[in-house]
Structure formats: structure tokens, C-alpha cells
N, C-alpha and C positions, 0 to 999 in steps of 0.2 A: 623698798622705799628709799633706794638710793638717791643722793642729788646729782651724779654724776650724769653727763649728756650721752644719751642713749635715744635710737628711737621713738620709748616709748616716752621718753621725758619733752625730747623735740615736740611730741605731737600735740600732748598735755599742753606745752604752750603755746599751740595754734588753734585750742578749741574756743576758745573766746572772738577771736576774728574768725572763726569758721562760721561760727552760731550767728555774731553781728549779720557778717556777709550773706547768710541764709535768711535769715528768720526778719532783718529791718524792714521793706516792706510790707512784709506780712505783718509784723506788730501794728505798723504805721497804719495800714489799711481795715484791721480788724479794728482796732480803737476809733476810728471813723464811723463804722458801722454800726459799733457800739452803744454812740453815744447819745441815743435819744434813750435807750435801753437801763442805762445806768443813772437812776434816779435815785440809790440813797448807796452810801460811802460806808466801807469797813469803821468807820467815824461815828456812827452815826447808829450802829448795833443796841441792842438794850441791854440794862445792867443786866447782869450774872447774878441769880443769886449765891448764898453763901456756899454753899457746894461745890457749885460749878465756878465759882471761884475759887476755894481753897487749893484744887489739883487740875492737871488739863495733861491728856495724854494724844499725842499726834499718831495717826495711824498710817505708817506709809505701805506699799505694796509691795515688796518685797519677798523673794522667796521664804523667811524666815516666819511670814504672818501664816503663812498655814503650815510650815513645819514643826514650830513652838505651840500653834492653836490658841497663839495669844486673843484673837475674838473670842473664843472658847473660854478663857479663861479669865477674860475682862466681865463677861458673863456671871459664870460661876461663882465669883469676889463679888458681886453685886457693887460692880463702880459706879459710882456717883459725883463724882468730878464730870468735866468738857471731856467732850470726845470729838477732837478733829479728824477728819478724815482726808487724806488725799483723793481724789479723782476716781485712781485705780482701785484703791481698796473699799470704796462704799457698798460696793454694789455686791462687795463679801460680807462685811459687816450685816447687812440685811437680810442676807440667806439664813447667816446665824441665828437671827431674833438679832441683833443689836442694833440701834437706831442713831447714827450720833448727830451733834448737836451740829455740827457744821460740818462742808463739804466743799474742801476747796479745788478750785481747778484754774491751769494758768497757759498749761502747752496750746500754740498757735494752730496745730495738726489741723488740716481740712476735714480728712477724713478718720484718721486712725481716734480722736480722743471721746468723738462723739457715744463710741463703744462703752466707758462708764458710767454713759446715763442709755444704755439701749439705744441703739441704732436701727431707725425706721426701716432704713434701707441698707441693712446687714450683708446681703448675700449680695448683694452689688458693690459693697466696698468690699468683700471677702473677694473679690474672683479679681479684684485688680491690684491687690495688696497682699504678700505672704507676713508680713510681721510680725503676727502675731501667731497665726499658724505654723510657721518656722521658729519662734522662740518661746512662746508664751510658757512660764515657767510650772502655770496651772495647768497639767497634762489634762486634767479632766474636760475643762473648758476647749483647750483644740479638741479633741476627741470630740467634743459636741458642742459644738460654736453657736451651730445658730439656734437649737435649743435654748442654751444657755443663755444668747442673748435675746432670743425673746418671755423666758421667764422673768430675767433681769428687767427688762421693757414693764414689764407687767408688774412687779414688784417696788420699782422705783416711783410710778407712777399713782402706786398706795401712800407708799410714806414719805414721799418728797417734802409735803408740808407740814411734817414734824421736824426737816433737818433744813439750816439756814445754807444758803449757798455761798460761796465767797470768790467772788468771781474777776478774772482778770481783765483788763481790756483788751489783752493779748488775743482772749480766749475764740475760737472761730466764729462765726456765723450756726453755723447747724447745732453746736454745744448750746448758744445761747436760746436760739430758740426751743432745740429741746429741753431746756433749765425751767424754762416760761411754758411751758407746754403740760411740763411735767405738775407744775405746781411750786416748784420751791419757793421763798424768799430771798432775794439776792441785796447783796451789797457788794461794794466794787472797788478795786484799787487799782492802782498802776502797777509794773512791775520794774525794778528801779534797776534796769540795764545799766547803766553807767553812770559817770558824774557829769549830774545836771548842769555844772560850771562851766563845762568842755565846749568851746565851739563843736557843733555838729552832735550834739549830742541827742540820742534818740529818747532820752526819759525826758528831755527837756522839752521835744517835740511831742510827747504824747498827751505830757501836761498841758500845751498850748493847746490843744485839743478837747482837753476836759479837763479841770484842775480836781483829779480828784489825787487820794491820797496815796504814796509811792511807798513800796514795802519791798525789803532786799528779796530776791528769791535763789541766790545762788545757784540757777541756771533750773533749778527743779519743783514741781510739785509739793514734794516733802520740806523738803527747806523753805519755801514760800508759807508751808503752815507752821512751820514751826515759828517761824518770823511771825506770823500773824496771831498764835498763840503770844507769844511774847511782848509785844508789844501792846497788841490791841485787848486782849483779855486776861493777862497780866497775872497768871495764880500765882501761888507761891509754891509751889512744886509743879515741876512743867518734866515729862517726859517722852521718849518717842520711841516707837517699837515699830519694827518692820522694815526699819533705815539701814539695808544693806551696804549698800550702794558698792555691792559686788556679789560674785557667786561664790555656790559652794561649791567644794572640789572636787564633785562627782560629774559635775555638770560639763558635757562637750563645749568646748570652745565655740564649734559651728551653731553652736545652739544663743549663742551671748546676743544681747542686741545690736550689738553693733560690727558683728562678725565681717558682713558684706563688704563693708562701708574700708573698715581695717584690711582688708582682702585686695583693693585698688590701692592702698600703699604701698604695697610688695608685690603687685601684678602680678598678684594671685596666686604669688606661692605660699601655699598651703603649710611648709614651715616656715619660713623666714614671718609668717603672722605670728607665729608664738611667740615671736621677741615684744610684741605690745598688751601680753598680758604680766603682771606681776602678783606674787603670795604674800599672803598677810599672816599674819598669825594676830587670832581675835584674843584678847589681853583675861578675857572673863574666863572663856573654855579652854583656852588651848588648843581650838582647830582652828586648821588652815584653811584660807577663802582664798579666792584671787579676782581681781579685776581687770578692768580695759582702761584705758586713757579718758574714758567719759564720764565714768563712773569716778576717777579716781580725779578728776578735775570737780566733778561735786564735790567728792570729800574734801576737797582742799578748799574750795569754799565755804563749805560748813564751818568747819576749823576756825578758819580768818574769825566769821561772824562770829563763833562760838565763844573765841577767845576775848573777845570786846562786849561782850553779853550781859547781860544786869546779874543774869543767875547762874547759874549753873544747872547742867544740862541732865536729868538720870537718859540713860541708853538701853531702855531695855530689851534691844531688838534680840540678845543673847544669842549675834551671831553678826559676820561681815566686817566690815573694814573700820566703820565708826569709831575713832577713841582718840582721843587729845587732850588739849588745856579745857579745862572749864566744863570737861564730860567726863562724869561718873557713869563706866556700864556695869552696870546691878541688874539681878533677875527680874523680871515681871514680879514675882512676889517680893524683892524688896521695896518697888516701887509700891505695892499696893499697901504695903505697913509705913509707906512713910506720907503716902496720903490718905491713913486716918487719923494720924498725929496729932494732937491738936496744934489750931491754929496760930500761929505767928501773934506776940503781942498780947 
């Protein structure tokens, strides 16, 4: 976590114009699409009752959500708080029996994001995409992909219209449809790329598009729910597990997501890529994680928000790179004792 200039640090701050330069048409053009689609606003949600207000725990996908068996164990504790889910992890959460209250998704992906709501046509985005079969931290799911994703299919398609959708205007065309398809409930915001102020600014152009409401997402899934917990459903204990936003040290470098991509900075030498991973040490356990420059450019966005934040943050992913101003990381069982506490006031 050095500040000195190093590769991996040069890279970190070229991922923001990388992602612009990639991803602005495609925001620009999804949100178009979008927008006869998007008829009620993250604004516009109904009250919470008192439960699912007092506590809200964001669930991201990370290797740690089936290492810790935190579904399993959110279960077990009979939580009665919000249950936000990112994208990738709903479609675990419902294997378990657990059904959460909302289900947020934001990445622009054509084809790779439509997979956490089942993908119709699986075995036609499998044969022209390794992604997921190359990393997928869920060995059991590669081993049996398209199994997996048509139980998923099948499964989502039960309880969609028990869990609210939260949907971006980022979000693709085939996501949306199958969201509508599925049965969910949706509501809709923008994702707040930049400052609106700026000439050229692309949150300013999405807005001209649809003025609906613009929420930070610090480049990810999980951090867009957490924003979205925060601000729009407001508990008074807000926590998040699953938020690696790195791996563990068992795990082959060639296996990271973004191996490839890191692999053309160094024209392909196989060591001179080591220099763009760095070690953590997780502040709760004592183990070592490490990350890539993508992961590690999340967490430095988390941070920024976190440290400007109304509350403070519990972390209970109990493991990965997550920890700063304004996060407290505590077990899963601290968090589940401090939201039965009573209420505030």
C-alpha cells in the first residue's frame, strides 16, 4: 500500500479514463434504451417497516460469501433487517432458502452480467467468452455451468417477485429484459460517473436523457449498493459482507479477473505481471490477501465515500482488503448483536 510510483500504482491511475474511454457509449446508449422501461425511481421505493429499517446488510459476491458461509449464517441468526444483494451473489442467496429484499445490478456487460439473472442463451455466450470459466471463484459452478445456470433460470424465476430490483440505466438490454421477464419490481437510477458540473460530462448527459436519480457507485456493483442502502433506505446499522475486493493467497494470479487484460502491460511476461499485484494484511484476522489495480482502485473508492459517509460502516466480510476511516471490520456475529440492539432514540 505503498504511495510511491510503481507500475502498479501508474495503472491504478489510469483505470478511471480506461473505464470512461470503454464503457461511455455504452452507458450513453443503454440509458437510451432504457428509458421507456424505467417508470419508477430508487425515490420512489415504499417505506421500510420497522425491521427492515433498524439494520440493512449489503451482500456482495466475493470469494469470502461462501468461505465464511455468511448466507448460511444470515440464515441460521434468523435476520430480519434488508438484505441487499449485488447482481452476482442473488442467485446464491436463493439456493440457500434466502430471499433478499432487493437486488441490485449496474455493469453495462452485453453479455457476461445477464448470467445473475439466468441466461437464456448460456451455452452461446459460454463458447465465445472464457471469463467466467477461466476465473469464476465458484469452482463448483465452472465445473457445471450450464447446469447451474439453468437451475438458476428456474429458481429466479420463482422468487423474483418477492425481491425489488434496483436497476441502473447502465444496465444492458438483455439484463433488462430478463429483470421484466423474470417478474421483478424495478426501480431506477443513474450511475454518477462524474461531476455533473464538468463540460462533457457523461452523468450530465444521462440525466438529459431521463432525470432520474444519480447514486455514487465507485466503479462497482457492491459499492452502488451500499450507496443505495445508505442513502435511500437509511437504517441505522448498515453493514456489508462479501466485499473482498481482492483475493485470497491461495488463489493463482492466472486465475484473477483481470489477469489477461494485466498480461498486455508487460507483453506477456508472465513475471514482470507480478509487479501489478500487491499483499494486504486483513486488520480483523491476520491473513494475507492480495489484489490487482482494479480491485484496488474499488477500494480506494469505497474509502473516499466511506470517509464522507453519514455512518459508519460494520465490514463483516471477515476477510480481503476492505478497512479505513469510517469502517469498523467485526465478525458477522458482531454485526448480528448489534442489530438486535435496540433502537436509536
Amino acid at each position: 500500500m505503498t504511495a510511491e510510483s510503481t507500475p502498479f500504482t501508474r495503472l491504478v491511475d489510469r483505470i478511471r479514463d480506461i473505464g470512461v474511454a470503454l464503457h461511455r457509449d455504452t452507458l450513453l446508449r443503454n440509458a437510451r434504451c432504457n428509458a421507456p422501461s424505467a417508470k419508477r425511481t430508487v425515490k420512489q421505493l415504499p417505506a421500510l417497516d420497522a425491521k427492515k429499517r433498524r439494520s440493512a446488510i449489503v451482500l456482495s459476491a466475493g470469494p469470502s460469501i461462501r468461505r465464511k458461509k455468511q448466507i448460511d449464517r444470515l440464515l441460521a441468526f434468523g435476520y430480519e433487517g434488508s438484505i441487499i444483494a449485488a447482481d452476482g451473489a442473488y442467485a446464491a442467496c436463493l439456493r440457500a432458502g434466502l430471499i433478499p429484499d432487493f437486488v441490485v445490478t449496474l455493469d453495462p456487460h452485453s453479455t457476461r452480467l445477464i448470467r445473475w439473472f439466468g441466461d437464456p442463451h448460456f451455452e452461446r455466450s459460454l463458447a465465445k467468452d472464457d471469463y467466467f470459466s477461466r476465473q469464476d471463484l465458484d469452482v463448483d459452478a465452472r465445473k457445471n455451468a450450464i447446469k447451474r445456470n439453468l437451475d438458476d433460470f428456474e429458481l429466479i424465476n420463482r422468487h423474483a417477485p418477492r425481491t425489488k430490483a434496483i436497476v441502473a440505466s447502465s444496465a444492458p438490454e438483455n439484463v433488462v429484459a430478463r429483470i421484466a421477464e423474470a417478474g421483478f419490481e424495478t426501480y431506477w437510477f443513474h450511475p454518477l460517473v462524474d461531476d455533473p458540473t464538468k463540460p462533457g460530462s457523461i452523468t450530465r448527459a444521462l440525466y438529459e436523457i431521463q432525470p432520474l436519480p444519480c447514486i455514487s457507485t465507485g466503479g462497482t456493483v457492491g459499492t452502488a449498493a451500499w450507496v443505495f442502502a445508505m442513502q435511500i433506505l437509511k437504517p441505522e446499522v448498515l453493514a456489508v459482507a462479501g466485499m473482498d475486493l481482492g483475493y485470497y493467497a491461495d488463489l493463482k494470479i492466472e486465475h484473477t479477473q483481470t489477469y489477461y487484460e494485466l498480461l498486455t502491460e508487460v507483453d506477456g511476461d508472465v513475471e514482470r505481471v507480478k509487479d501489478y499485484f500487491v499483499h494486504v494484511e486483513f486488520p480483523l484476522t491476520r491473513e494475507t490477501f492480495f489484489t490487482d489495480p482494479t480491485y484496488f482502485w474499488y477500494r480506494k473508492n469505497f474509502l473516499h465515500l466511506a470517509k464522507r459517509a453519514p455512518m459508519r460502516t460494520l465490514n463483516c466480510t471477515e476477510a480481503g482488503t476492505l478497512f479505513g476511516e469510517n469502517i469498523d471490520c467485526v465478525s458477522l456475529d458482531e454485526f448480528f448483536a448489534r442489530s438486535k440492539e435496540p433502537a436509536l432514540g
